[in-house]
C-alpha positions as CSV (number, residue, x, y, z in Angstrom):
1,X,28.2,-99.9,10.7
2,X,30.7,-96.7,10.7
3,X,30.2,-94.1,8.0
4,X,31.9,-91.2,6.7
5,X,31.0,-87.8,7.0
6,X,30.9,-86.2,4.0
7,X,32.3,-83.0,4.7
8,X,35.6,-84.1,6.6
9,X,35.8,-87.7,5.5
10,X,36.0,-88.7,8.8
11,X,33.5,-91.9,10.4
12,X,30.7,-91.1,12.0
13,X,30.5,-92.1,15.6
14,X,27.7,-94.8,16.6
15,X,24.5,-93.1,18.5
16,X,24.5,-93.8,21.7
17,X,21.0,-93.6,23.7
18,X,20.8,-92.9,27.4
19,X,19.3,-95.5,29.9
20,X,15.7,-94.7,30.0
21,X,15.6,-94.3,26.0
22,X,17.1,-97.2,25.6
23,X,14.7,-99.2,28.4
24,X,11.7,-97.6,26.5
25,X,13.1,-98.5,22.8
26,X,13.5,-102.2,24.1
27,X,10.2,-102.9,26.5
28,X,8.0,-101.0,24.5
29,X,7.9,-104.3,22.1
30,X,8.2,-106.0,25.1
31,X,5.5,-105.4,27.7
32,X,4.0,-101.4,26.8
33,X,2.5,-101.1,30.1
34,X,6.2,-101.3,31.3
35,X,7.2,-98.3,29.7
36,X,8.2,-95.5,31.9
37,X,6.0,-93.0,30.8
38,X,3.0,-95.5,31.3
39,X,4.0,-97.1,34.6
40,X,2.6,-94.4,37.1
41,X,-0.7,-94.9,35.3
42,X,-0.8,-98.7,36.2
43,X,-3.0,-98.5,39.6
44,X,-5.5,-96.7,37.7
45,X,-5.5,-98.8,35.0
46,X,-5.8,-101.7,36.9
47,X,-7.8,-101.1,39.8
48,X,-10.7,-103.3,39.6
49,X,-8.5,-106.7,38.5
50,X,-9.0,-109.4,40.9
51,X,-6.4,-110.8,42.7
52,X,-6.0,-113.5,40.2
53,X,-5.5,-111.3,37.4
54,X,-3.3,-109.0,38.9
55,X,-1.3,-112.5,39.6
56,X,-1.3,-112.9,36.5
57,X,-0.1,-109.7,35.3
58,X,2.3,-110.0,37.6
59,X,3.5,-113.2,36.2
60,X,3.6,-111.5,32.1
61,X,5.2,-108.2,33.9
62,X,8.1,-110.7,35.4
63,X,8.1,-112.4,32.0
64,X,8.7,-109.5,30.3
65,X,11.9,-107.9,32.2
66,X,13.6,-111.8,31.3
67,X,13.0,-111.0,27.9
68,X,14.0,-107.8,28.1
69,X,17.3,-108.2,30.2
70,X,18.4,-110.7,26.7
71,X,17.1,-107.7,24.4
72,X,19.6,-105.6,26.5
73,X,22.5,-108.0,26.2
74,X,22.4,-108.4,22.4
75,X,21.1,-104.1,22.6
76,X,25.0,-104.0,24.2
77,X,26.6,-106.2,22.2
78,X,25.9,-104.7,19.1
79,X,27.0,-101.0,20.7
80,X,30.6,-102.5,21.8
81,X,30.7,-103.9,18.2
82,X,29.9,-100.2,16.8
83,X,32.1,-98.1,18.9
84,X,34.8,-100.9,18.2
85,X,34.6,-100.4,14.6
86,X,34.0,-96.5,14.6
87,X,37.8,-96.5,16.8
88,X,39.2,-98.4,13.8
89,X,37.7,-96.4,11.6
90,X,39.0,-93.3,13.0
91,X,42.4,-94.8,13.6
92,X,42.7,-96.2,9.6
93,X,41.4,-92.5,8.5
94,X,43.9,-90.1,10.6
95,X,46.6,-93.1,9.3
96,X,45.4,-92.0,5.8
97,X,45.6,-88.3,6.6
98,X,49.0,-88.9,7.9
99,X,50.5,-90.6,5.2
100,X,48.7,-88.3,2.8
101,X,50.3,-85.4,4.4
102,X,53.5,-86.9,4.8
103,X,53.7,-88.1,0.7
104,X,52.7,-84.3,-0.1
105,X,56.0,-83.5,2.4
106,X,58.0,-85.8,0.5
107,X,56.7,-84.9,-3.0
108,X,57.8,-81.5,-1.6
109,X,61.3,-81.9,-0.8
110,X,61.9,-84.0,-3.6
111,X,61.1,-81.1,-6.2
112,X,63.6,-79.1,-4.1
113,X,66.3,-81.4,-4.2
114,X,65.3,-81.4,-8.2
115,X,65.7,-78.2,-9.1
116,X,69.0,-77.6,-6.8
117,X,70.6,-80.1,-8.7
C-alpha cells in the first residue's frame, strides 16, 4: 500500500529491508535458533544432545529453511507488488503536477489574451 507524504503530496516509497533483516524477520517465527544472532551459540547450546537428537534437530532445522524459502517467496512477492504500485503512484502524481501546472499556464495566457482584446 502507497501513501502520500503529507508535506509534498507525493507517495511514499515501500521499506525495503536488507538480506539478513529480512532472514531474521522471517525465521525468527520460523525456527529462533536459526536466527543469525543465535546461530554461533548453537554448539554450546547443544552440546550434550545425543546423536539422535541432534538428528533430530537437524531434521526441524532442515524443516524450517523449506518453510522459510515459501515465507520468502510470498516476503518478495508482496515487495514487487509495493514498488509496482509506489511507480504508479509516482507516475499518476507528477501527471497531476503536470497538468496542474500546465492548467495554471493556460489560465495564464488566457487572461492575457482577455485583457488585450
Amino acid at each position: 500500500m502507497t501513501t502520500h507524504s503529507s508535506s509534498t503530496g507525493m507517495p511514499t516509497p515501500p521499506q525495503i529491508k536488507g538480506g539478513e533483516e529480512v532472514y531474521n524477520m522471517i525465521m525468527k517465527e520460523i525456527e529462533p535458533d536459526l536466527v543469525s544472532s543465535v546461530m554461533d551459540t548453537l554448539d554450546e547450546k547443544y552440546a550434550e544432545e545425543t546423536e539422535e537428537e541432534k538428528a533430530k534437530r537437524m531434521k526441524r532445522y532442515a524443516a524450517a529453511f523449506v518453510e522459510y524459502e515459501k515465507q520468502y517467496q510470498e516476503y518478495m512477492v508482496r515487495k514487487k507488488g509495493e514498488v509496482k504500485t509506489f511507480g504508479r503512484s509516482m507516475n499518476q502524481s507528477i501527471e497531476a503536477e503536470n497538468m496542474s501546472g500546465e492548467a495554471g499556464i493556460l489560465g495564464d495566457l488566457e487572461s492575457q489574451f482577455s485583457q488585450t482584446s
